[in-house]
C-alpha positions as CSV (number, residue, x, y, z in Angstrom):
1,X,0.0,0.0,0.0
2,X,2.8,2.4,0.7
3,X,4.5,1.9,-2.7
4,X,1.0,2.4,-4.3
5,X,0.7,5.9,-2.2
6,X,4.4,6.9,-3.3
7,X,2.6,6.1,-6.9
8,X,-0.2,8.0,-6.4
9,X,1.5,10.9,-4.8
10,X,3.7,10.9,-7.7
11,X,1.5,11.0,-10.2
12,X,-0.4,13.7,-8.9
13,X,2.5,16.1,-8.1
14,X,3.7,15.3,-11.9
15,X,0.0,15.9,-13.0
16,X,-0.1,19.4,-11.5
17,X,3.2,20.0,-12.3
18,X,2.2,19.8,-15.9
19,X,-1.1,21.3,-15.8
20,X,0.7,24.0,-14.6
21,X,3.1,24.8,-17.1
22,X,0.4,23.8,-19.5
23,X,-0.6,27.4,-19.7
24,X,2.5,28.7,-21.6
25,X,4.9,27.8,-24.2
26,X,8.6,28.1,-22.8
27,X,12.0,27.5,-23.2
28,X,12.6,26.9,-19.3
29,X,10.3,25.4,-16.7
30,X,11.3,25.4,-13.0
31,X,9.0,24.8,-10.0
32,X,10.2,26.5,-6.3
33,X,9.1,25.5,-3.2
34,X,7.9,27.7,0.1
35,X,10.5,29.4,0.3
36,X,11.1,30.2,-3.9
37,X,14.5,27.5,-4.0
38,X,14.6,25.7,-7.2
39,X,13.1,22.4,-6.6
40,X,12.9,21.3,-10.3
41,X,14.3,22.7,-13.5
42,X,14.0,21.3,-17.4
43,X,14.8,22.7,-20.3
44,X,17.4,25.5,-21.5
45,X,18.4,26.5,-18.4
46,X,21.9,26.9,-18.9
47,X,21.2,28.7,-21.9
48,X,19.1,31.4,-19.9
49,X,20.6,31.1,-16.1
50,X,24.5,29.9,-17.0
51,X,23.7,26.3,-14.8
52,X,22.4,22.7,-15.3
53,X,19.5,21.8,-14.1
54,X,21.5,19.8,-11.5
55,X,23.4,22.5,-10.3
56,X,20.4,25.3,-10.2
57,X,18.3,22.9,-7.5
58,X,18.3,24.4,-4.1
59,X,19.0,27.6,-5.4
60,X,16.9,30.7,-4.7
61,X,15.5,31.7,-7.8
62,X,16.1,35.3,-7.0
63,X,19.4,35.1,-7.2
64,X,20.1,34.6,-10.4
65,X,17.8,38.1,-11.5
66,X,19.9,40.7,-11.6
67,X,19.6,43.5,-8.4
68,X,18.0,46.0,-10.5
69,X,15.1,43.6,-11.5
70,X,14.4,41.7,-7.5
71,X,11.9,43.6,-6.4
72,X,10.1,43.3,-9.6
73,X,10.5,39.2,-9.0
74,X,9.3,40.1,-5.4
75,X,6.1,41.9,-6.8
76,X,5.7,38.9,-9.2
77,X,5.5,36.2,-5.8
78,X,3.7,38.5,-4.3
79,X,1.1,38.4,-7.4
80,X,0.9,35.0,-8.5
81,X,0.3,33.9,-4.8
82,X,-3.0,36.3,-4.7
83,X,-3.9,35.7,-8.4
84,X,-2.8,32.6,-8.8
85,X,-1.0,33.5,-12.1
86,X,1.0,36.3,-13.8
87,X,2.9,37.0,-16.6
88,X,3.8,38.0,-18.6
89,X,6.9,40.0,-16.9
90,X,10.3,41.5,-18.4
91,X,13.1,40.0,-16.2
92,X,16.5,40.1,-16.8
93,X,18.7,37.2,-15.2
94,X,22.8,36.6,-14.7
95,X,23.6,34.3,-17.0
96,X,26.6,32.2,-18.7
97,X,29.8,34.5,-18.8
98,X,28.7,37.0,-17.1
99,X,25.8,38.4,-19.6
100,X,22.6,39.7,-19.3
101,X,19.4,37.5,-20.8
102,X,16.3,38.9,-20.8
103,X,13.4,36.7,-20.3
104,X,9.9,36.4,-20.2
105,X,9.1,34.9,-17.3
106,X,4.8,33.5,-16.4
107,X,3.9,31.3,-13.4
108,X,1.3,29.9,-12.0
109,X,0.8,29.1,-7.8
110,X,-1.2,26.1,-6.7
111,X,-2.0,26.7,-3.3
112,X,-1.3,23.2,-1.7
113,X,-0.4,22.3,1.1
114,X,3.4,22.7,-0.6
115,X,3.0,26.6,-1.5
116,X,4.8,25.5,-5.1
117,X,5.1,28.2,-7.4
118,X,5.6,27.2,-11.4
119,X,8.1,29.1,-14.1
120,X,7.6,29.2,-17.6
121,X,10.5,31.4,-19.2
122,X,11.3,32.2,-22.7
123,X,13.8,34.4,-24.3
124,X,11.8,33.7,-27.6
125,X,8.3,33.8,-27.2
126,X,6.0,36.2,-29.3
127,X,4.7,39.2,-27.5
128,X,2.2,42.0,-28.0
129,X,3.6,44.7,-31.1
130,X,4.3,46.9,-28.7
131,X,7.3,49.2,-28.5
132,X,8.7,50.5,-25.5
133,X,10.5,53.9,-24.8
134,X,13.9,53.3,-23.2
135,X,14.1,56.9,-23.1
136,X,14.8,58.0,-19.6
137,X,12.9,61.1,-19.9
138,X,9.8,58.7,-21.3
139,X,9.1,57.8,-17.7
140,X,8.3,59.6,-14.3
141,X,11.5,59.9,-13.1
142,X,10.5,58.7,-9.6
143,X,8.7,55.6,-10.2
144,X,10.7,54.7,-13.6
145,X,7.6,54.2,-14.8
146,X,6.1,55.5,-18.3
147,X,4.8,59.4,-18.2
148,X,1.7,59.8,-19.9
149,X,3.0,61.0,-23.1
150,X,4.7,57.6,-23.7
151,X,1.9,56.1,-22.1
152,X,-0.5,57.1,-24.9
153,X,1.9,55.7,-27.5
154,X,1.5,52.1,-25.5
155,X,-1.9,52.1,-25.0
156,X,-2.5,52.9,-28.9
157,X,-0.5,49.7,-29.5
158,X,-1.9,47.5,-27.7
159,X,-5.6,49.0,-28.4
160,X,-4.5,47.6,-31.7
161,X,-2.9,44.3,-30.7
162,X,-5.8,43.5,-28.0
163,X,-7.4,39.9,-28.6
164,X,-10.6,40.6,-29.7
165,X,-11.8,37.9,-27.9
166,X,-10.4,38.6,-24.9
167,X,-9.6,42.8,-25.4
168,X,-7.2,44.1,-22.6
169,X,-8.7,46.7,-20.4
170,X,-7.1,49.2,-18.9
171,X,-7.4,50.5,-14.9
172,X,-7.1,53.7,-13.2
173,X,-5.6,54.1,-9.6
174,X,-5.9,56.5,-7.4
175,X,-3.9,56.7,-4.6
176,X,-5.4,59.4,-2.1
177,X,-2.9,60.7,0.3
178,X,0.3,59.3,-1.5
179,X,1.5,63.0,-1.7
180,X,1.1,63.1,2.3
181,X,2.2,59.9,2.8
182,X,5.8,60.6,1.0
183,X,6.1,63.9,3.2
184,X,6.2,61.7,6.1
185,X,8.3,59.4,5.1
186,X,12.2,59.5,4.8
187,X,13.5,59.7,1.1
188,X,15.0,56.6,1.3
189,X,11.7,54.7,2.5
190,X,9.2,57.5,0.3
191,X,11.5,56.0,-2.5
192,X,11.5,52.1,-1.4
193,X,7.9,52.4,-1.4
194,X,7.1,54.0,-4.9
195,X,9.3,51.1,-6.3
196,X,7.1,48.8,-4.5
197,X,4.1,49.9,-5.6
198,X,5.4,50.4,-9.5
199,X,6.8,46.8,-9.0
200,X,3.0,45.5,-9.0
201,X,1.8,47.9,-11.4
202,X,4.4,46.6,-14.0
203,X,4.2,42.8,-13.0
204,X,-0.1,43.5,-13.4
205,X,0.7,44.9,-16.7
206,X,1.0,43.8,-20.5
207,X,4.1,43.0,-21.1
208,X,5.3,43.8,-17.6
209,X,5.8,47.6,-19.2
210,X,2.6,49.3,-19.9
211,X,1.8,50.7,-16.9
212,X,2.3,55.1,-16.0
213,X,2.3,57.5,-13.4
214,X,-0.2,60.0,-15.0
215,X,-0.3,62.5,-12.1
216,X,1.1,62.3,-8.5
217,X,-0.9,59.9,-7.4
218,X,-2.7,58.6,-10.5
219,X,-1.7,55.6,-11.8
220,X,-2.8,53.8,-15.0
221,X,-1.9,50.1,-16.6
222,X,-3.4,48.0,-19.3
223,X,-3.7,44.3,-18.2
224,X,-5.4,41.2,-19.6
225,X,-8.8,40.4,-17.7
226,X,-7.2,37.5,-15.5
227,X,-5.4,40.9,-13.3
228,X,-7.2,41.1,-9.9
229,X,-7.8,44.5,-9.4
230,X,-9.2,44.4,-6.2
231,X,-6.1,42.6,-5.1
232,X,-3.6,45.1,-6.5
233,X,-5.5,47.9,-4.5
234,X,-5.3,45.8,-1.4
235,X,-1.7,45.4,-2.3
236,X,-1.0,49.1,-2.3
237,X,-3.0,49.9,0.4
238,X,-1.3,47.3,2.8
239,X,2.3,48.5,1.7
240,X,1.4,52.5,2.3
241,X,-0.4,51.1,5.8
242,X,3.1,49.2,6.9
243,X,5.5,52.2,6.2
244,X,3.3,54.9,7.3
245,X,4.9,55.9,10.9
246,X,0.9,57.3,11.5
247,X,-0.7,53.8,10.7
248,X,-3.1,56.0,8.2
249,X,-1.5,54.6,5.0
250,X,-4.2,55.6,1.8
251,X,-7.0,55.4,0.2
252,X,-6.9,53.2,-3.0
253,X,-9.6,53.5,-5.6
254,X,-10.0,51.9,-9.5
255,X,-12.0,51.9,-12.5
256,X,-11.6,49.8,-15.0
257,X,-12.6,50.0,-19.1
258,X,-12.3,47.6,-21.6
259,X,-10.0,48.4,-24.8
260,X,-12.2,46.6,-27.2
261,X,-12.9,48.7,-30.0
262,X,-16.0,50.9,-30.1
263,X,-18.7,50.1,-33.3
264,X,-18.6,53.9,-33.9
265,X,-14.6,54.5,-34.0
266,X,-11.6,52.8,-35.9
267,X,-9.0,51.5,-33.4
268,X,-6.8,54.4,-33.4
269,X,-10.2,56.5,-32.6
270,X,-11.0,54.5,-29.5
271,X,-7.3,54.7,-28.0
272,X,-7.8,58.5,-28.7
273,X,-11.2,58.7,-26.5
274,X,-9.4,56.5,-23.8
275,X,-6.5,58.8,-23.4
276,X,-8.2,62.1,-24.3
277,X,-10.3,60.9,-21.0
278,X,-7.0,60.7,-18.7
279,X,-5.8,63.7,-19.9
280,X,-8.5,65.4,-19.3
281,X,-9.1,64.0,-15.1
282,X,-5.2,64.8,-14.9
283,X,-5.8,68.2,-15.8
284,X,-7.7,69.4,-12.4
285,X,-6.0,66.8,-9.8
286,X,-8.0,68.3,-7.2
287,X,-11.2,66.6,-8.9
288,X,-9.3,63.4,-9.6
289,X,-10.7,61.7,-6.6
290,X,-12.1,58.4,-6.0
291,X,-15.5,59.2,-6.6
292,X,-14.9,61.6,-9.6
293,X,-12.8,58.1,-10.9
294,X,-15.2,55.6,-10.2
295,X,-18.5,57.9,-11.8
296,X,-17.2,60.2,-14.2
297,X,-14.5,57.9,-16.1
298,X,-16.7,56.1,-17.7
299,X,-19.3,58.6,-18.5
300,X,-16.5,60.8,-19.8
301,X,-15.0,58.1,-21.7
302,X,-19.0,57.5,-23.4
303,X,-19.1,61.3,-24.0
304,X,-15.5,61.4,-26.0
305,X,-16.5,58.3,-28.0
306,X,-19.5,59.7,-29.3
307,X,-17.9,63.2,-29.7
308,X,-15.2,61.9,-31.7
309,X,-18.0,59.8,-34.2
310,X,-20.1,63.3,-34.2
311,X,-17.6,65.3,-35.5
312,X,-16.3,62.3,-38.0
313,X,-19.9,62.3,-39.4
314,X,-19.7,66.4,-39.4
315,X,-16.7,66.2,-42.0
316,X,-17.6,62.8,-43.7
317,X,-21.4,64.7,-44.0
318,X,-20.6,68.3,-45.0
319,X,-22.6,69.4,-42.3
320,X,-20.8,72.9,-41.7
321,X,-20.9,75.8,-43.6
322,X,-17.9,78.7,-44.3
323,X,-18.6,82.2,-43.9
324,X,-16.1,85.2,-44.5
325,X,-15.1,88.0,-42.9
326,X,-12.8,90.5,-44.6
327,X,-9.6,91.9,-44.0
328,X,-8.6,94.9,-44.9
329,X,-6.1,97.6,-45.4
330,X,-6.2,100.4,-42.6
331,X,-5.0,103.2,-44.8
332,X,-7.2,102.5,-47.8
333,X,-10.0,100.5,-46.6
334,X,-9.7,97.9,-49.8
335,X,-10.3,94.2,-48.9
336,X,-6.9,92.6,-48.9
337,X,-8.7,88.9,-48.5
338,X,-11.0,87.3,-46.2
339,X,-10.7,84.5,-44.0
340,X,-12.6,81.2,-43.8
341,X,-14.3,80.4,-40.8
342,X,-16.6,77.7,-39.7
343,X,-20.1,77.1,-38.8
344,X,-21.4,74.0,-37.6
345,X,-25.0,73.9,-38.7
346,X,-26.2,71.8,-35.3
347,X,-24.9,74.0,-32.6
348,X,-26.2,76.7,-31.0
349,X,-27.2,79.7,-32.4
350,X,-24.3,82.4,-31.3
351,X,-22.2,79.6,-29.9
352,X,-18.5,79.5,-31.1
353,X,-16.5,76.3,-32.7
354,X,-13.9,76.7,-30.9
355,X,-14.5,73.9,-28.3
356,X,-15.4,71.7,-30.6
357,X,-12.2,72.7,-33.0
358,X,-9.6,72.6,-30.0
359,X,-11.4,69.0,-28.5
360,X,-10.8,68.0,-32.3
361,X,-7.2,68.9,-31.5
362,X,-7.3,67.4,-28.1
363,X,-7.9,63.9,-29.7
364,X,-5.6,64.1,-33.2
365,X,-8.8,64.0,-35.5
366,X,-8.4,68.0,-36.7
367,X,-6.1,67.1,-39.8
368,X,-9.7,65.7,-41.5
369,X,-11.2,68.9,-40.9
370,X,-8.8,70.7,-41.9
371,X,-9.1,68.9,-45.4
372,X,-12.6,69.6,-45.4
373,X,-12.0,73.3,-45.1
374,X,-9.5,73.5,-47.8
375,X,-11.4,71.7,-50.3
376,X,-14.7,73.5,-49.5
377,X,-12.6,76.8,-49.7
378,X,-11.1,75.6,-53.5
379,X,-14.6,74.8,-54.4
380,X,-15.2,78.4,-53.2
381,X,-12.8,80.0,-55.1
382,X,-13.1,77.9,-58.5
383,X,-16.8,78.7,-58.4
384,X,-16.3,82.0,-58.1
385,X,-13.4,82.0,-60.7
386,X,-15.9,80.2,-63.0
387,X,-17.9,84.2,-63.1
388,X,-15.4,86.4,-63.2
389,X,-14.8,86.6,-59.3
390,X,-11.6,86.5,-58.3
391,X,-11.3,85.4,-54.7
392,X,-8.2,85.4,-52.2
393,X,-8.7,83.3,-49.0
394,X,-7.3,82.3,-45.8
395,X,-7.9,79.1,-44.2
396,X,-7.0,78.2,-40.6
397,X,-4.7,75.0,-40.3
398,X,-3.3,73.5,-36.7
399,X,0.0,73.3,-35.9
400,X,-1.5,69.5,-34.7
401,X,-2.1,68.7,-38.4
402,X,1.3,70.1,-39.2
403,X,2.9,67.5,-37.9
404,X,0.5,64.4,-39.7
405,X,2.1,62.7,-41.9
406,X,-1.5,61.5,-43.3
407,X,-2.1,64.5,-43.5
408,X,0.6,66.4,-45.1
409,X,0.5,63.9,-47.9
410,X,-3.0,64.0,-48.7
411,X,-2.8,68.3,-48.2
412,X,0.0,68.2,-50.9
413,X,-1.9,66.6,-53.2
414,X,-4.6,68.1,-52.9
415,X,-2.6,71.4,-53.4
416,X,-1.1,69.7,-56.4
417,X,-4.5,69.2,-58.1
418,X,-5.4,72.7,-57.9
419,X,-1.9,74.5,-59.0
420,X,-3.4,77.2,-60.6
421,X,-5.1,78.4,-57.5
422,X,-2.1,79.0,-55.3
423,X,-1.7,82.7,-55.5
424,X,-5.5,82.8,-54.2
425,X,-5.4,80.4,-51.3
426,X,-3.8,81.7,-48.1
427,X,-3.1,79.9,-44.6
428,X,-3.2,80.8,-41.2
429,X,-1.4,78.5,-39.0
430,X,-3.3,78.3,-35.7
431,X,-1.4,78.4,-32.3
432,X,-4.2,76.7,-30.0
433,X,-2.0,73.0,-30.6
434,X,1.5,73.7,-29.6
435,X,4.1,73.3,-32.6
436,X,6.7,70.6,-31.7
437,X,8.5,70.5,-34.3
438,X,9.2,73.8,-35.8
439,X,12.2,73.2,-38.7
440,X,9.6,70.3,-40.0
441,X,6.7,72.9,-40.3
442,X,8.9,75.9,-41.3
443,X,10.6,73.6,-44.3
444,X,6.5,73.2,-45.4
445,X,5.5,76.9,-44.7
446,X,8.7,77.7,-47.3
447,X,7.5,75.2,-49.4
448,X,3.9,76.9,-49.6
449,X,5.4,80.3,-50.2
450,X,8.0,79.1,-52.8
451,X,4.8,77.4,-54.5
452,X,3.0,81.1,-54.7
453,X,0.8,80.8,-51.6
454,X,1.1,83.2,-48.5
455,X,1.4,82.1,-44.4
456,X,-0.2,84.0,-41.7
457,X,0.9,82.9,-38.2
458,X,-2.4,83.3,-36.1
459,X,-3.2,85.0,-32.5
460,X,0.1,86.1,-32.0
461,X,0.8,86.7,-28.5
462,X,-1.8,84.9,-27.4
463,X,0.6,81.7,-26.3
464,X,4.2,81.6,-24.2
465,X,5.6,80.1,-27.6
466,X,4.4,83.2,-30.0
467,X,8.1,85.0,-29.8
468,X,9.9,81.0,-30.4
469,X,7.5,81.0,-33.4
470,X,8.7,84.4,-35.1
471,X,11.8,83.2,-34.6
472,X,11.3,79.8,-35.9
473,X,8.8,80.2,-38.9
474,X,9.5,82.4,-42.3
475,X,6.0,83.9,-42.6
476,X,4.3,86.3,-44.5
477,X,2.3,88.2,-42.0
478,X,1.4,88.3,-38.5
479,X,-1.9,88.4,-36.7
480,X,-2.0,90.4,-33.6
481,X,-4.0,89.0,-31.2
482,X,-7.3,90.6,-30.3
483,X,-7.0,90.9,-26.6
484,X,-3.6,93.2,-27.4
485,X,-6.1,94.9,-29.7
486,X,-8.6,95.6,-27.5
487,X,-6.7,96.6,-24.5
488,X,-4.6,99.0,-26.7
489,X,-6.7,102.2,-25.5
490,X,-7.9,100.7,-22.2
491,X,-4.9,99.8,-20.4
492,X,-1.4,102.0,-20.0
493,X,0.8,99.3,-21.1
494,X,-1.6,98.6,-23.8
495,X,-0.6,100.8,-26.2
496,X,3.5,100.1,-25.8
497,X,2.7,96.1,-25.9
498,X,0.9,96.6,-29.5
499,X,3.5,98.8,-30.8
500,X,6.6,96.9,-30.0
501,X,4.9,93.6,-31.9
502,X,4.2,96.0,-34.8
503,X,7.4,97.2,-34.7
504,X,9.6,93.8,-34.3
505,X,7.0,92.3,-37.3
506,X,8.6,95.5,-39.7
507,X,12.3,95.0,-38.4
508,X,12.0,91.1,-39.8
509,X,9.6,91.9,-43.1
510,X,6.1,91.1,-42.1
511,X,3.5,92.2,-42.1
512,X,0.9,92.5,-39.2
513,X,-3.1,92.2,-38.8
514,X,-4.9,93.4,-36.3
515,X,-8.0,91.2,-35.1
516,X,-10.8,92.9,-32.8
517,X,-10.8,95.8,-34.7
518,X,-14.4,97.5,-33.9
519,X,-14.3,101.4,-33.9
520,X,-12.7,103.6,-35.6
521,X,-10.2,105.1,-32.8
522,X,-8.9,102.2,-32.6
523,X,-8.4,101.8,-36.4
524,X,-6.8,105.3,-36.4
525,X,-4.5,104.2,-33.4
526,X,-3.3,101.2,-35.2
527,X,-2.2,102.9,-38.4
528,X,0.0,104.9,-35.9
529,X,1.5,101.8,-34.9
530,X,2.7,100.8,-37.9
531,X,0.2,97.6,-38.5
532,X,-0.7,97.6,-42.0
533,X,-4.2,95.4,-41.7
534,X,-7.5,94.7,-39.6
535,X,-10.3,92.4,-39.4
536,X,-12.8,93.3,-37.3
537,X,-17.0,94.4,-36.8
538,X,-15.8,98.0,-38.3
539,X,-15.4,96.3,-41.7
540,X,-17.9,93.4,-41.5
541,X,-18.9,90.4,-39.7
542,X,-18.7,86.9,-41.2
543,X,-20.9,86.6,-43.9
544,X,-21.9,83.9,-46.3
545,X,-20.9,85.7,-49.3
546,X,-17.1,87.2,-49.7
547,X,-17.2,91.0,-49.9
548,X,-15.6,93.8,-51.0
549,X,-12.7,91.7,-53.3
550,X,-13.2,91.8,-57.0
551,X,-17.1,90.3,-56.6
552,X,-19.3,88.8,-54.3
553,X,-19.8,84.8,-54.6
């Protein structure tokens, strides 16, 4: 009976052993015991870990990951014993020679009576498309985790990558009182501590890399739906309550949202909603709280997804008109051209498209409407050209689209097919989406001007970057922001601000436009300060029709 028992027992441990490396394809499998010593190795371990199975047995396993990658192991015990499983996670271990092999390392717990913990690692197994930032200054330089920047470059990857049977999700932390909680700590336990708790964010994570410190104590990761969320907030909330001299440790709260990809929106869509959302609770901390997380996220994240499909159908529809308003020269009072503006033919009367034009910013979906504008402004002016009108207009384009590659092709070409219009069709290059890379967008604005049309850098003054702008871009003329404008006669700087902007404009060759412009001392004024053009109610409000040039059409 006992050498049937020894069978039994046998077969069983081999049986679990099995079914638990049954989950993953690997090139090493080692089981630890209760206190993580290699109990049982197979398979290229002396590729990965420089020793024979033989040799590794009795070994802790955390000694052959490299220091810098221990506490991430730790986090990974600490996981699979609450969840049962993780993985996949980006180690690093010592191996033959001296060298570094980086592995991917899954396991799975069985919580006998033994406490065994199972290894599957693999140096070669497929992962998610996703690439990661080594950048140092990609990642909160604190935690070492990603910032949100490179965050949203990750999440758009694996929005894309996601199973669609089994989409990742991603989950928001908050972590009241961290702030607090690090001002009572020591810097060498404040930072022991962060490093714990970005440990199990990373091990929770795809890939062992996608999680982010999107705010002081915000926290975001994209997992697979086997992550234990609850578990991970316990986690946290345990190590804050343990270092915390006071005992009060703090408050952990989550949401959680599936990354499958909404009916409405394309994939790249859906990742914009997602991170549009964090950008925007990360904006105003103070209302980043775990209430705001766990009922606005989701309603927010509803609200961007059918914005974003609203203003695709918009552009995809037509449904916005173009009215002008003229611009003129102050001395002679002879339309110069007008600019295109928008109307969106659903919103309220009087209300402006701003919001809607900067939230198409916000979300990298203006470069389509920009398109649309342009070609509705061709149509315009070969229309018009068609009876004897000749038109010259400005249309607004965002520094945002600027930088598209999509969209700088399919802008060139559609320049291209209308050659002859050049001379007649103007841009303004907006300011409300920061410019990142100025010699890219100057080398197109000389590339417009050398092909006959003219560039108008818009609202300047109106950002901290207007002055790195002037100095960056080769434009044609500058438009004077209409808060200088109106303050001009109103304040007692006023009149020495608009001047000097006039003035610098001359000393480099351009010429300036005055926006706001609504009575006529303030028309006389700016012809005094040298600025050559104004737009404004004094010489009409945007109109339908374009006014004043060689026709109306």
């Amino acid at each position: 009976m006992n050498g049937q028992a020894s069978i039994v027992t046998n077969l069983r441990s081999d049986r679990d052993r099995f079914v638990a490396f049954a989950f993953a394809a690997a090139d090493a499998l080692v089981e630890l015991d209760d206190q993580r010593r290699i109990s049982y190795a197979v398979g290229a371990v002396h590729w990965l870990a420089g020793a024979t199975a033989d040799q590794l047995i009795g070994r802790p396993f955390i000694d052959l990951v490299i220091k810098d990658d221990q506490r991430l192991l730790l986090a990974a015990y600490a996981t699979a014993e609450k969840q049962s499983r993780f993985g996949p996670v980006d180690l690093r271990l010592m191996a033959a020679g001296g060298r570094e092999q980086r592995v991917a390392l899954f396991a799975s717990h069985l919580p006998d009576r033994a406490n065994r913990l199972f290894l599957a690692l693999s140096a070669k197994r497929s992962m998610p498309a996703v690439t990661t930032a080594v950048d140092p200054a990609s990642r909160d330089a604190e935690t070492g985790l990603l910032n949100k920047e490179s965050f949203a470059t990750m999440a758009l990857q694996l929005v894309k990558s996601s199973p669609a049977e089994r989409p990742y999700q991603m989950t928001l932390l908050n972590v009241e009182g961290l702030t607090e909680l690090e001002g009572r700590l020591d810097k060498k336990t404040a930072g022991d501590f962060l490093a714990d708790v970005s440990s199990h964010l990373k091990v929770n994570s795809v890939n062992g890399e996608s999680a982010s410190r999107i705010d002081d104590n915000q926290f975001s990761i994209v997992h697979d739906g086997s992550v234990d969320v609850t578990a991970l907030e316990q986690t946290i909330s345990q190590r804050a309550q343990a270092v915390d001299p006071t005992g009060q440790g703090v408050t952990v709260g989550s949401t959680t949202v599936a990354l499958d990809v909404a009916d409405k929106l394309s994939e790249e869509d859906a990742a914009r909603a997602i991170l549009y959302t964090i950008n925007k609770f990360s904006e105003k901390p103070g209302d980043f709280t775990v209430t705001a997380l766990a009922e606005g996220y989701k309603l927010m994240l509803d609200e961007t997804v059918e914005k974003i499909a609203e203003f695709r159908s918009i552009i995809k529809s037509g449904k916005f008109d173009i009215v002008f308003q003229p611009i003129v020269d102050l001395k002679t009072r002879k339309v110069h051209h007008s600019e295109a503006l928008v109307r969106f033919k659903d919103s309220a009367p009087g209300q402006s498209p701003f919001a809607l034009i900067t939230f198409a910013e916000d979300v990298g979906v203006i470069g389509e409407f920009d398109l649309a504008m342009c070609r509705k402004v061709i149509e315009k002016i070969k229309k018009a050209n068609d009876n004897g009108h000749e038109l010259y207009i400005a249309v607004n384009l965002s520094g945002r689209s600027l930088e598209n590659a999509v969209f700088l092709r399919d802008f060139k070409a559609l320049l291209d097919a209308h050659n002859g219009l050049r001379k007649q069709l103007m841009f303004e290059v907006t300011e409300s989406a920061e410019i990142i890379n100025l010699e890219q967008t100057n080398k197109l604005i000389r590339e417009l001007r050398d092909k006959g049309h003219h560039v108008c850098l818009d609202d300047f003054g109106a950002g901290a970057a207007a002055f790195q702008y002037l100095r960056a871009l080769d434009i044609d003329f500058v438009k004077i922001d209409g808060s200088y404008v109106r303050e001009a006669l109103s304040k007692p700087n006023g009149k020495s601000f608009l001047k000097a902007m006039a003035s610098l404009c001359a000393d480099l060759g351009i010429d300036t436009i005055a926006e706001m412009v609504e009575d006529e001392p303030v028309a006389k004024f700016l012809i005094e300060a040298g600025v050559k053009y104004g737009q404004g109610y004094l010489f009409g409000k945007p109109a339908p029709g374009v006014i004043g040039q060689s026709g109306t059409s």
